[in-house]
C-alpha positions in Angstrom: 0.0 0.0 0.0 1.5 3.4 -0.8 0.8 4.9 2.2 3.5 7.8 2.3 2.2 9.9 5.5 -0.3 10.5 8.5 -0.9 13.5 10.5 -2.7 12.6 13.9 -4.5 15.6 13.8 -6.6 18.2 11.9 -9.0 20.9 12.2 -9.0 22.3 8.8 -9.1 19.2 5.7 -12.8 17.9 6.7 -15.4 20.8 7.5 -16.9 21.0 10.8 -14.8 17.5 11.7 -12.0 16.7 13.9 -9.5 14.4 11.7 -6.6 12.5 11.0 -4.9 12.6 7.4 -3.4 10.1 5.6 -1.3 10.5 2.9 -0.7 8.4 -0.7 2.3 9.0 -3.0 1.8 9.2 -6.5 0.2 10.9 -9.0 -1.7 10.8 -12.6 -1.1 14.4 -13.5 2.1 16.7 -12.5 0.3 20.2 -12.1 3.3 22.8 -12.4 1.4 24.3 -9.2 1.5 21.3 -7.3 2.0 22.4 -3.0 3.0 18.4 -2.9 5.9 17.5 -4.8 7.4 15.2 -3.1 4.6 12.6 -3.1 4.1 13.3 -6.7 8.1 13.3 -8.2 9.5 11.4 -5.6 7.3 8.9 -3.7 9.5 6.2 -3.7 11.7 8.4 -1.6 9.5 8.3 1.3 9.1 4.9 3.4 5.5 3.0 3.5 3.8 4.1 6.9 2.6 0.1 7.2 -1.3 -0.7 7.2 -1.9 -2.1 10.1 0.6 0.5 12.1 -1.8 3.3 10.5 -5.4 1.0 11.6 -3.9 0.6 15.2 -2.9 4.3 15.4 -6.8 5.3 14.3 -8.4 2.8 16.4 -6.4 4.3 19.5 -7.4 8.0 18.4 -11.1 7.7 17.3 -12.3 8.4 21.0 -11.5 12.0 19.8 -11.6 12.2 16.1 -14.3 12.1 13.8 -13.4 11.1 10.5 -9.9 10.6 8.2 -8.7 12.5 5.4 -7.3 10.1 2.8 -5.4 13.0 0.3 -2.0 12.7 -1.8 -0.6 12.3 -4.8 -3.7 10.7 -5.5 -5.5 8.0 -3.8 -7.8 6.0 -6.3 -4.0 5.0 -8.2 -4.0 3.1 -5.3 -5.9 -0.9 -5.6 -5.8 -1.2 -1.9 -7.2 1.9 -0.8 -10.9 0.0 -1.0 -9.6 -2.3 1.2 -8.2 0.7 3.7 -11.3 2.5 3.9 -12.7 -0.7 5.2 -10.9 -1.0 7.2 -11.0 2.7 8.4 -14.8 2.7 8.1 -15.1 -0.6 10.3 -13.7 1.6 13.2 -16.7 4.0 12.9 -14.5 6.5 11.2 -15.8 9.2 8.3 -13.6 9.0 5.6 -13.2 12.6 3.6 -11.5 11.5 -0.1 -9.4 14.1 -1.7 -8.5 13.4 -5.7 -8.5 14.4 -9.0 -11.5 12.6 -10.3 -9.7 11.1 -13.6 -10.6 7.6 -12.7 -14.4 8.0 -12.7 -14.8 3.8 -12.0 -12.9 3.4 -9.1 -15.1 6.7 -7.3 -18.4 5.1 -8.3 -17.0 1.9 -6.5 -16.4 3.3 -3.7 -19.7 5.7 -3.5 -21.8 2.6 -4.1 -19.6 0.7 -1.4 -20.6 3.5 1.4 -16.7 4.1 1.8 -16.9 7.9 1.2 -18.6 10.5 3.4 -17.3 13.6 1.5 -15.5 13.9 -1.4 -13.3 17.2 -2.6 -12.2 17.2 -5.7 -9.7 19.4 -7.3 -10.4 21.1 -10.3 -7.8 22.4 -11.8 -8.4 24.7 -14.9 -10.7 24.4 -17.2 -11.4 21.1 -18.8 -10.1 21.8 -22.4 -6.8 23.1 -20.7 -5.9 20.0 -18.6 -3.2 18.6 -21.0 -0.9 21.6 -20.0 -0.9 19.9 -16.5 1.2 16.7 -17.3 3.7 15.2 -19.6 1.3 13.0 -21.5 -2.5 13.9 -22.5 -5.0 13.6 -20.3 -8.4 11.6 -20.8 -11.0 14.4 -20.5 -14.0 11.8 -21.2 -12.9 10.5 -18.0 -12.5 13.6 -16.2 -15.9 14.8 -17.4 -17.4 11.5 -16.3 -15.3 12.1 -12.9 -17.1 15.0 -12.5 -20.8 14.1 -13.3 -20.3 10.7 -10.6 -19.9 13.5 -8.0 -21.8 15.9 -8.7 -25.0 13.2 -8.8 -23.4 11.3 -6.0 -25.8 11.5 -2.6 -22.6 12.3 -0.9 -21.0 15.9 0.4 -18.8 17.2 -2.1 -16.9 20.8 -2.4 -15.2 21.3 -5.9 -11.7 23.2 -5.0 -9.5 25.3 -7.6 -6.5 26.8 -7.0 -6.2 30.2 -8.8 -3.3 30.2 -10.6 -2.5 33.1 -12.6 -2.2 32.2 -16.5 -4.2 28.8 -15.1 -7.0 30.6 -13.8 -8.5 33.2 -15.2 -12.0 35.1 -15.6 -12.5 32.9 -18.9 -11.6 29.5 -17.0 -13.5 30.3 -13.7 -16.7 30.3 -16.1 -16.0 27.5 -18.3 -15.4 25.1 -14.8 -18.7 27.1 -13.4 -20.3 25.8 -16.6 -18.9 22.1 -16.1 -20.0 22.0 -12.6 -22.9 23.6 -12.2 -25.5 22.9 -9.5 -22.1 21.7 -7.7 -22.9 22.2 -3.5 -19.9 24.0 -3.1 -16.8 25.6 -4.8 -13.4 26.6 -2.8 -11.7 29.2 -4.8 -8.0 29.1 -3.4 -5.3 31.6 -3.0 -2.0 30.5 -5.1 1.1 29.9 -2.5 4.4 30.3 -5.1 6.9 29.1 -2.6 5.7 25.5 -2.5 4.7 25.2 -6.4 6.5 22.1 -7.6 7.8 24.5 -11.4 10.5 26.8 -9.9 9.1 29.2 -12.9 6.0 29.4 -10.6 7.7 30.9 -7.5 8.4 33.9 -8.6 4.7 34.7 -9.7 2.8 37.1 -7.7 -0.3 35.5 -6.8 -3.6 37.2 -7.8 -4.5 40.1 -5.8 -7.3 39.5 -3.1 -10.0 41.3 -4.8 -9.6 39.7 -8.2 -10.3 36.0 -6.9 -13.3 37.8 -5.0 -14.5 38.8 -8.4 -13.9 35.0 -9.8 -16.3 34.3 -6.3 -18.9 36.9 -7.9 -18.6 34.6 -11.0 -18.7 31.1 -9.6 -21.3 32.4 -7.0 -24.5 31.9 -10.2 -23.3 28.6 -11.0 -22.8 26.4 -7.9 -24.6 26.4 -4.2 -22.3 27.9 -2.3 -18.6 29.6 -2.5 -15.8 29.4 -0.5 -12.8 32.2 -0.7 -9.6 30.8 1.1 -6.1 31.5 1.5 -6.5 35.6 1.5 
């Protein structure tokens, strides 16, 4: 299992929950932004944090947490991470999924399994643009169809995006509102150039405060609610 990281503790990754994170190396895309690198260039450079060492730490913290976060790199790459959130779910854990959506099959498994309690997915640019976020083209029929599972999913779900200048702009913030509309919620992010995995990146200044409050205005028709962070 590549299981690269835990946190014991966390107020802000699941909304109104006290959690623990757990974190998977690997990735399908290799988004110049990335705040992760490490798990996505360089997983193998981090040990496994064993299974049943993770279950046993959970099991003797869930008299105080609520739920985990299960976040990367990307989890779904992962063919035991079913298997995990068993596991995590058999201890009367919620289990908060963070991922790209590009493998739309293995999210419907798990959302007809019961294994997810909330699911945020990170939508990068707009759809048409996602090739520029890897070194091999991306399958946009599967993103689309990534999309759609949550968005008709019974499940709590926030959609987050990162606004990246040249990435995200007023034209992108209302092609995704198009994608995604009728989405619960949207989480428009502040851009942190310091931990963006391009070193071209770092020196970018970031958008100013009231521009991503004008891509809020934007998003604000499309989805139920919007969610300004990192200003």
């Amino acid at each position: 299992m590549n299981i690269k990281g835990f946190q014991g503790t966390s107020l802000l990754d699941f909304p109104g929950r006290i959690s623990a994170l757990v974190f998977f190396g690997g990735c399908n895309l290799a988004c110049p932004f990335c705040h992760n690198p490490p798990l996505v260039v360089n997983p193998d450079e981090f040990p496994d944090f064993p299974a049943d060492e993770l279950l046993a730490e959970l099991d003797r913290r869930r008299s105080f947490i609520d739920g985990v976060v299960v976040s990367g790199g990307e989890p779904t790459l992962d063919p035991a991470l079913p298997e995990l959130l068993r596991e995590i779910k058999a201890l009367d854990l919620l289990v908060k999924l963070d991922t790209n959506a590009l493998l739309p099959d293995v999210l419907q498994s798990l959302i007809d399994e019961s294994l997810v309690d909330y699911l945020a997915v990170d939508l990068k640019t707009t759809v048409e643009r996602y090739d520029e976020l890897h070194h091999r083209p991306v399958d946009i029929a599967a993103l689309r169809k990534g999309l759609r599972i949550v968005l008709n999913a019974s499940v709590e779900h926030e959609f987050r995006t990162t606004c990246v200048p040249g990435l995200v702009e007023r034209e992108d913030i209302l092609s995704m509102a198009t994608e995604i509309k009728g989405a619960r919620r949207w989480v428009l992010q502040q851009f942190m150039a310091p931990h963006a995995l391009d070193e071209n990146l770092r020196d970018i200044k970031p958008h100013p405060a009231g521009i991503i409050r004008d891509f809020a205005d934007l998003a604000d028709e499309s989805v139920g609610e919007v969610t300004v962070r990192g200003l």
